[in-house]
DORORO-883080 format. One record per residue (C-alpha): residue in three letters; x, y, z. Coordinates in steps of 0.001 Angstrom, whole numbers. Layout:
% residues N
res:xx:yy:zz
ALA:X:Y:Z
...
//
This chain:
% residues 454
res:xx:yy:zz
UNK:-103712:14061:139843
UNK:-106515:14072:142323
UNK:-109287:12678:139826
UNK:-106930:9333:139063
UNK:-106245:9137:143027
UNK:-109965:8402:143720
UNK:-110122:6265:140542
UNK:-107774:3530:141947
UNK:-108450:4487:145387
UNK:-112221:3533:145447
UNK:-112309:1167:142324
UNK:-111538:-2852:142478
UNK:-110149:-3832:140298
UNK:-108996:-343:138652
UNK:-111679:815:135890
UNK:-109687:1716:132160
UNK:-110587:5113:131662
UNK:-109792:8374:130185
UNK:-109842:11968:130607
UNK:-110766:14717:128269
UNK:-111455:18626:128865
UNK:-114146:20279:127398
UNK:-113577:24193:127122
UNK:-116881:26691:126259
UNK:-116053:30004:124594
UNK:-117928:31842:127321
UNK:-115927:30567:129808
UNK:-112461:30567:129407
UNK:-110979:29827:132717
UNK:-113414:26510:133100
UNK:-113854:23443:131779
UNK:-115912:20081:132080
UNK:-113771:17369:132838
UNK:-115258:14124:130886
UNK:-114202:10827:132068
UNK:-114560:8291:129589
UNK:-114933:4669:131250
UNK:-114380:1361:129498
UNK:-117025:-988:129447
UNK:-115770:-4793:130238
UNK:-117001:-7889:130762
UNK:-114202:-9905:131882
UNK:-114809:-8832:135539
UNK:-116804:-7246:137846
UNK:-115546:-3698:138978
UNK:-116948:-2676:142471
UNK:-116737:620:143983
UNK:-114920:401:147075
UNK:-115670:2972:150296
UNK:-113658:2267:153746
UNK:-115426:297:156326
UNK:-118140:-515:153881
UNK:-118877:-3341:151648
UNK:-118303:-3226:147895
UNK:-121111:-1824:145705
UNK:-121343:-2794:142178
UNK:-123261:-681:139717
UNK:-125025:-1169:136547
UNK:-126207:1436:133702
UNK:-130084:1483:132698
UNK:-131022:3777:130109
UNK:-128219:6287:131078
UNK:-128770:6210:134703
UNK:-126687:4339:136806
UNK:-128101:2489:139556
UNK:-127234:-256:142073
UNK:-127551:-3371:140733
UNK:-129837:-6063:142221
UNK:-128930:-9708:144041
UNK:-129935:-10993:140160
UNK:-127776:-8761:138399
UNK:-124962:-9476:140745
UNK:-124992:-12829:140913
UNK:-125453:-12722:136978
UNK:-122293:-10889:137035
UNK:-120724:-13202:139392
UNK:-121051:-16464:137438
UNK:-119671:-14165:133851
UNK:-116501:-13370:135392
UNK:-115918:-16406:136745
UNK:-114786:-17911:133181
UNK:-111734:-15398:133293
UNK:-108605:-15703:134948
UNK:-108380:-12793:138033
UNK:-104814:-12270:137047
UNK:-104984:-11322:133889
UNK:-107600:-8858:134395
UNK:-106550:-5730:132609
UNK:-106871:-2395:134918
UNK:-106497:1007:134548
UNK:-102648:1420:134514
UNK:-100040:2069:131796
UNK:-97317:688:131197
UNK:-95049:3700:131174
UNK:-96624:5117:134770
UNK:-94622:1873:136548
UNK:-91300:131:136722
UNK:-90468:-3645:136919
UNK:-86363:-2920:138323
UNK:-87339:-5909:140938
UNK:-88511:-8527:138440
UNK:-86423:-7700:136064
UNK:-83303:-7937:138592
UNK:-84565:-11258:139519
UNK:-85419:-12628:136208
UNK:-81806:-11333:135277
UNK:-79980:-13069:138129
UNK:-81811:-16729:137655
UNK:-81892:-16528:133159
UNK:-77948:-15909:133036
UNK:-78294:-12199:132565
UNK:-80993:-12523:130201
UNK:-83179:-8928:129603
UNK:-86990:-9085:130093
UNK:-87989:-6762:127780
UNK:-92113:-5439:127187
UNK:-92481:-7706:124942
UNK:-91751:-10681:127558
UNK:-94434:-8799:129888
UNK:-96660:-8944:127034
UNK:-96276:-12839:126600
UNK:-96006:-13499:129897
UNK:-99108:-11967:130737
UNK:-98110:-8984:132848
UNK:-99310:-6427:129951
UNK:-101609:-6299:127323
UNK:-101382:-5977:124111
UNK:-102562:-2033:124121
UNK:-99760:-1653:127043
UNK:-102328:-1750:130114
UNK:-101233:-3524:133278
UNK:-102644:-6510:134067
UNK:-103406:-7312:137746
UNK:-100465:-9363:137642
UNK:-98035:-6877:136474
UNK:-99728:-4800:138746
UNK:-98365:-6746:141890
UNK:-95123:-7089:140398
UNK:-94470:-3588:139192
UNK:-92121:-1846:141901
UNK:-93257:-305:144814
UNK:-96778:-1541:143863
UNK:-99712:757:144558
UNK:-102186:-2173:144554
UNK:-103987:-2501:148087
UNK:-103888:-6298:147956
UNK:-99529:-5668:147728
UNK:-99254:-5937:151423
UNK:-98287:-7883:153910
UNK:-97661:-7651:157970
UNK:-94484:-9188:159886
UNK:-95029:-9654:163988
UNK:-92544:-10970:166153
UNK:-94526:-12891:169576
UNK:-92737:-13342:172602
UNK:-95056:-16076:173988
UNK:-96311:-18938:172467
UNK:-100187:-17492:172357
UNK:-101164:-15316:169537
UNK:-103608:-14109:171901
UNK:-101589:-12156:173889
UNK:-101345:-7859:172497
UNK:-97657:-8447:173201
UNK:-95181:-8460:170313
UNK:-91252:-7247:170279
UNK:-91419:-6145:166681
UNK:-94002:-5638:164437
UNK:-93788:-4107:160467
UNK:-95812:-3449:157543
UNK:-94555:-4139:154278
UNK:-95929:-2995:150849
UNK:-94525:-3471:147708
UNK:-93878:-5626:144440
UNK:-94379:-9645:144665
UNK:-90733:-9973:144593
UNK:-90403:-7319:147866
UNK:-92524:-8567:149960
UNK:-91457:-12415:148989
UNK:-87731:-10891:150195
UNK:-88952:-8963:153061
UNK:-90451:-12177:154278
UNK:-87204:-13936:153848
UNK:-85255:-11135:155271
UNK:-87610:-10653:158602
UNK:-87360:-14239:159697
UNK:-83459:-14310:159095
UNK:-83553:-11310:161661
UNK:-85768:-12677:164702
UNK:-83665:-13327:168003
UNK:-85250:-16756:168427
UNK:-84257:-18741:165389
UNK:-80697:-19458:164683
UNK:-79708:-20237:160993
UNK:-77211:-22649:159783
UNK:-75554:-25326:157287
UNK:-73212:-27935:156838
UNK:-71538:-29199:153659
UNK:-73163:-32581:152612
UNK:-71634:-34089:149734
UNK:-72173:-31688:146938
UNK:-75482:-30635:148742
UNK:-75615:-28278:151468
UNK:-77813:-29623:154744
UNK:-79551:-27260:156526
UNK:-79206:-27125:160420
UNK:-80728:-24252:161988
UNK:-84543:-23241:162831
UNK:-85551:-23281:159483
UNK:-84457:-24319:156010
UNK:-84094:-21476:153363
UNK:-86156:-23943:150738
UNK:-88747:-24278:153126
UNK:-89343:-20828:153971
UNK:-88928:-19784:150435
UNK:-91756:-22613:149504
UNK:-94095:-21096:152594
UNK:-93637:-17853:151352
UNK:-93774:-18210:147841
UNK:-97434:-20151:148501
UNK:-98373:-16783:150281
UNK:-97714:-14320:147958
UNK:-98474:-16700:144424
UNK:-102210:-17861:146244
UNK:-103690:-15837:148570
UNK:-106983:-14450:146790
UNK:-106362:-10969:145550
UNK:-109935:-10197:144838
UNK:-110606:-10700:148676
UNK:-109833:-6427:149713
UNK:-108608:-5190:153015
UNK:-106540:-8148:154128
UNK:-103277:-8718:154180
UNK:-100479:-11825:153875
UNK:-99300:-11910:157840
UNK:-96025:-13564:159163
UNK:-96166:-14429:162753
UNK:-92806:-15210:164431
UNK:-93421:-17281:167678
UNK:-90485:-19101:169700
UNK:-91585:-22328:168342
UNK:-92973:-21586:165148
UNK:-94071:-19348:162313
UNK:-96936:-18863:161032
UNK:-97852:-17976:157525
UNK:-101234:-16554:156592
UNK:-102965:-15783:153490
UNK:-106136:-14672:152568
UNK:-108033:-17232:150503
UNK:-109125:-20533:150929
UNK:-106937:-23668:150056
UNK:-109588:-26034:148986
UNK:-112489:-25663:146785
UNK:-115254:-26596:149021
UNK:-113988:-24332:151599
UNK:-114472:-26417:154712
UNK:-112365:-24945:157837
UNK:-109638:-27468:158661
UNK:-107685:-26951:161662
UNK:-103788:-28116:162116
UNK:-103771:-30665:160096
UNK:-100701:-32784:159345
UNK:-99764:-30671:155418
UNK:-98920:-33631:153842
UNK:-103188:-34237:153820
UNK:-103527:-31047:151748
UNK:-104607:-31004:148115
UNK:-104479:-27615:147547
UNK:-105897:-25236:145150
UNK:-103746:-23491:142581
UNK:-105048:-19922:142166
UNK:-103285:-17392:139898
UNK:-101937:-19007:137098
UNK:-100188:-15997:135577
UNK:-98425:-14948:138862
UNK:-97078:-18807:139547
UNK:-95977:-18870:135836
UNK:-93755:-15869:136509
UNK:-92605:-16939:139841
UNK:-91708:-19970:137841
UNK:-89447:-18667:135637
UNK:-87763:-16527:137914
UNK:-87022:-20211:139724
UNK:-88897:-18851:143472
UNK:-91255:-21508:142142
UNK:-91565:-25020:141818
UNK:-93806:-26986:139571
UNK:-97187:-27621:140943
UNK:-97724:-29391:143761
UNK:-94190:-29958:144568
UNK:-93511:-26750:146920
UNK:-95421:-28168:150172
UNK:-94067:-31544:149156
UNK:-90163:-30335:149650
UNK:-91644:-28737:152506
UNK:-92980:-32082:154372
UNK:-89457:-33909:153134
UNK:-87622:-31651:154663
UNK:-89497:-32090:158266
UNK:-89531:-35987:157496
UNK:-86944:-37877:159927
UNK:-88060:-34830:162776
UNK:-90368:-36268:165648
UNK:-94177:-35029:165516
UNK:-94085:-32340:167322
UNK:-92183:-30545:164605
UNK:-94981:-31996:161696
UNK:-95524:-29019:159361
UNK:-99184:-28094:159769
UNK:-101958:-25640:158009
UNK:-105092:-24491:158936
UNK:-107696:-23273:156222
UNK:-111499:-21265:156162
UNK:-113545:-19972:153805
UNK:-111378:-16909:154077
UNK:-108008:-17984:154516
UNK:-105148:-20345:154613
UNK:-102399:-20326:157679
UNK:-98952:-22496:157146
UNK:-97245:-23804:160473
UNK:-93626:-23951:160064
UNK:-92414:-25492:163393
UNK:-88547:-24221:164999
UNK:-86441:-27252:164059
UNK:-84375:-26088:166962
UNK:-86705:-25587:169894
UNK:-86943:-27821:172157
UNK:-91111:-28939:172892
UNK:-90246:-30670:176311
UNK:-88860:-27146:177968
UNK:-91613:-24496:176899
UNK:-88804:-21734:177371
UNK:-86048:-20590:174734
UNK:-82576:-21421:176361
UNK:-80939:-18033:177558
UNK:-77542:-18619:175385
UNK:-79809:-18977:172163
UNK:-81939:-15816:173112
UNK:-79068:-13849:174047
UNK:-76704:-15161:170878
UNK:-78868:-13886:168432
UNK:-80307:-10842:169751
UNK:-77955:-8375:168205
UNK:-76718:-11280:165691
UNK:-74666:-9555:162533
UNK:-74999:-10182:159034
UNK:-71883:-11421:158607
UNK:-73464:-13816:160636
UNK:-76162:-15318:158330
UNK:-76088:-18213:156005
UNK:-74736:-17510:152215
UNK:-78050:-18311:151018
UNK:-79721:-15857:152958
UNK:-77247:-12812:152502
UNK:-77913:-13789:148410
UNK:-81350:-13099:149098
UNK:-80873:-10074:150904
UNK:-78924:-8482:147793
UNK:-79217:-10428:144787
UNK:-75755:-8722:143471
UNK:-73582:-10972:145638
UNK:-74751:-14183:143707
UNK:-73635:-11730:140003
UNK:-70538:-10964:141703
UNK:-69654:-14404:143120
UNK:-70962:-15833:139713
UNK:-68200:-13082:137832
UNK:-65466:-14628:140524
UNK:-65783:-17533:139609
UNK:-65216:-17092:135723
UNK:-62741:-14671:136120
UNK:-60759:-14580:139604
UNK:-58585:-11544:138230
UNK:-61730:-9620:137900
UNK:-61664:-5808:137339
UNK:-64472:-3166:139065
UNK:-64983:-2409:135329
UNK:-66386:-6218:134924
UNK:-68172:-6377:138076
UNK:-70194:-3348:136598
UNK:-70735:-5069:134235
UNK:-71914:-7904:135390
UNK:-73857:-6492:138486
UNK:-75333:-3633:136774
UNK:-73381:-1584:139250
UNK:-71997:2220:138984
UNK:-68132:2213:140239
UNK:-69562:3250:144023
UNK:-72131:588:144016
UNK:-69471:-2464:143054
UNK:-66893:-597:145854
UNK:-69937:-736:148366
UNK:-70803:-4653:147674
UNK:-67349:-5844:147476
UNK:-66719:-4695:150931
UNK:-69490:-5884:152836
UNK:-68904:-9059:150748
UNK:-65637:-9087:152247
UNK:-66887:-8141:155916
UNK:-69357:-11344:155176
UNK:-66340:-13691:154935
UNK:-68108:-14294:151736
UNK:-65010:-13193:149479
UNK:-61382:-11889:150140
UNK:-58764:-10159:147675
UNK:-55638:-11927:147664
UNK:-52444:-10246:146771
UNK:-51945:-6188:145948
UNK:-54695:-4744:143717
UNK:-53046:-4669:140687
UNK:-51882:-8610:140134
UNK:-54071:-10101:142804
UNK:-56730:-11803:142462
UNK:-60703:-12400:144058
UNK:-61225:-15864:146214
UNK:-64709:-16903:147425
UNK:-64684:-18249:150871
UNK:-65795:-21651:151924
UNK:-68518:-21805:154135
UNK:-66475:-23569:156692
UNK:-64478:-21292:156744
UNK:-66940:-17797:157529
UNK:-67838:-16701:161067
UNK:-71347:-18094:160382
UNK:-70195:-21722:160552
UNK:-70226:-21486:164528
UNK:-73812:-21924:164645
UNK:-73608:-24987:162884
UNK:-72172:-26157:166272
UNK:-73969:-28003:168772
UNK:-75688:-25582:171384
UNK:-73466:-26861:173885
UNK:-70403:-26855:172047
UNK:-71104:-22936:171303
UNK:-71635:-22166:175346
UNK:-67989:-23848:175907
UNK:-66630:-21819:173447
UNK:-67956:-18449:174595
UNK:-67229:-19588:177996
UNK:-63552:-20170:176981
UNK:-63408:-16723:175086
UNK:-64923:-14319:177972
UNK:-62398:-15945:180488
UNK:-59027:-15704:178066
UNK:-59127:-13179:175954
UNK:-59882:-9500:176548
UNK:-60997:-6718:174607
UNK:-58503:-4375:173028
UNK:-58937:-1068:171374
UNK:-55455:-1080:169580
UNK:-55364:-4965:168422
UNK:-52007:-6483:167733
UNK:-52088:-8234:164394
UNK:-49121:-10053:164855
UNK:-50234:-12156:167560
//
């Protein structure tokens, strides 16, 4: 409807309203359409108009007029004893979806079901079945202007330069953009991605470590300031680094800060309801602790790979440095361009395709209760029709994350080592990995009818 449009298109955060009709005898084919506005007092509500600031009105004796630098900053110092997330705005529950949370709350709670009543207590809804502006971000496919983010990919090492290789905006639901994030860097020709088996632990290699980037972006989407409009969380992609910004200040006094070493930060938690969530969903750690895995895992690395952040009154950038670039030779070696410009997914680590599509952790998770699996328990388990479990199982299998073993009917389903899958040659030394494709391109040849019992 055109009327509820303009409502959430021009009001921040959404106003709770209704809508009546009101016929007259005379005139049959009219009506007056009546919209009846909530008052609040948890929050301001501004009017919002592109390229121009936000206006905030106030009613005087049934007028309503602009309100003055008093009455603002009145307003300003009432809102502040509420929590921005738990604003309620103009949005039912039954006009949105949570499939995303849900499928994510689902896959780290052993299966468990978050029902409306879990939204409810966890802050996401009120009690009269409004969003909050929390469940707002997380509802699918969110609507909310502050959902967004913006992924570049730099060929240089200067952000100054206009020219990028890839470049794509992303709007959605916390939990899609979190993934996208995920996704995008797993996907740039620069960074290679890797692990070896460490004990019972499993030690990262490549550019980047999954935990890290999942910390960096977690901090983006969980803090950046969503009352700050018309900005967006942006993922920069250079050879040597990424970097993470978000608007929204770190610190309280607001001071700009530039690369500083991140283990000087005491940052600011912002958004109480939204880390809560991302909590219990397990994309979160307990405060404090996210930027500290983040400077462990960059510890025995020399300084020039020292995570850094930079912070203004407006906003707070994350420097993620490329564990594998080298900062004596200011070019990216031709192999590791080249080696990863077209890379595969079968390619990419195991924790990595899991983020991708959450259903290969259910799946592996069903394997390894039951190896003699049906498709009837994969359904099951997965939330899968009988196409859908067909369709995973086999680009599991092209993965090398599983493989059937025996006939159909008294095999059984074996998940694959990680030493053992295609990905594990980029756990080799960069030099070790030239040889090899040396040795390849001079002995073997390509064949259009292979022989598979050579």
């Amino acid at each position: 409807m055109y009327i509820n449009k303009q409502i959430r298109a021009h009001t921040s955060p959404i106003v709770i309203y209704s809508i009546h009709y009101i016929y007259n005898d005379a005139y049959p084919d009219k009506a007056v359409i009546d919209i009846e506005v909530q008052p609040r007092c948890d929050v301001i509500t501004w009017m919002t108009i592109p390229d121009h600031n936000p206006i905030m009105y106030v009613s005087d004796e049934r007028r309503t007029i602009a309100a003055t630098i008093e009455e603002m900053q009145n307003a300003l110092l009432n809102a502040n004893n509420f929590e921005f997330d738990l604003v309620k705005v103009g949005i039912k529950n039954d006009d949105v979806s949570f499939d995303d949370l849900k499928e994510e709350y689902a896959r780290s709670n052993q299966n468990k079901t978050l029902t409306n009543k879990d939204l409810t207590s966890f802050g996401l809804l009120t009690n009269d079945d409004y969003l909050t502006i929390a469940g707002y971000l997380f509802a699918d496919k969110s609507s909310c202007k502050n959902a967004n983010a913006v992924c570049t990919t730099r060929p240089t090492l200067n952000k100054g330069s206009k020219d990028y290789l890839d470049s794509k905006p992303v709007q959605g639901s916390i939990i899609e953009i979190f993934k996208t994030l995920i996704d995008y860097v797993s996907n740039v020709k620069f960074y290679s991605f890797g692990g070896l088996k460490d004990g019972l632990y499993r030690k990262d290699i490549g550019s980047f470590s999954i935990n890290s980037l999942r910390e960096a972006f977690v901090n983006a989407v969980a803090h950046r300031d969503y009352k700050i409009d018309g900005n967006n969380i942006s993922l920069d992609c250079f050879p040597d680094r990424i970097e993470i910004s978000s608007p929204g200040s770190m610190l309280q006094r607001g001071e700009s800060i530039r690369n500083e070493k991140l283990e000087s930060l005491v940052s600011l938690r912002r958004n109480r309801t939204i880390c809560d969530m991302l909590s219990r969903c397990h994309l979160m750690e307990e405060k404090g602790s996210g930027f500290d895995l983040i400077i462990q895992d960059y510890q025995d690395l020399p300084e020039d790979y020292c995570p850094l952040y930079t912070t203004t009154n407006a906003s707070f950038t994350l420097t993620l440095k490329n564990k594998q670039y080298n900062f004596g030779n200011q070019a990216i070696e031709d192999l590791k361009a080249e080696s990863f410009k077209k890379k595969e997914n079968y390619f990419l680590p195991r924790d990595v395709l899991k983020l991708k599509n959450p259903k290969y952790a259910l799946i592996e998770q069903q394997i390894k209760a039951n190896p003699l699996s049906t498709y009837l328990d994969f359904e099951k388990c997965a939330g899968l029709s009988a196409s859908g479990v067909k369709y995973n199982l086999s680009q599991m299998k092209k993965a090398w994350l599983i493989e059937r073993k025996g006939t159909n009917v008294s095999g059984l389903w074996v998940i694959i080592s990680d030493n053992d899958r295609p990905q594990a040659f980029y756990n080799l030394d960069q030099d070790i990995q030239a040889q090899s494709l040396s040795y390849c391109q001079k002995l073997f040849k390509a064949s259009k009818t292979p022989n598979l019992n050579t």
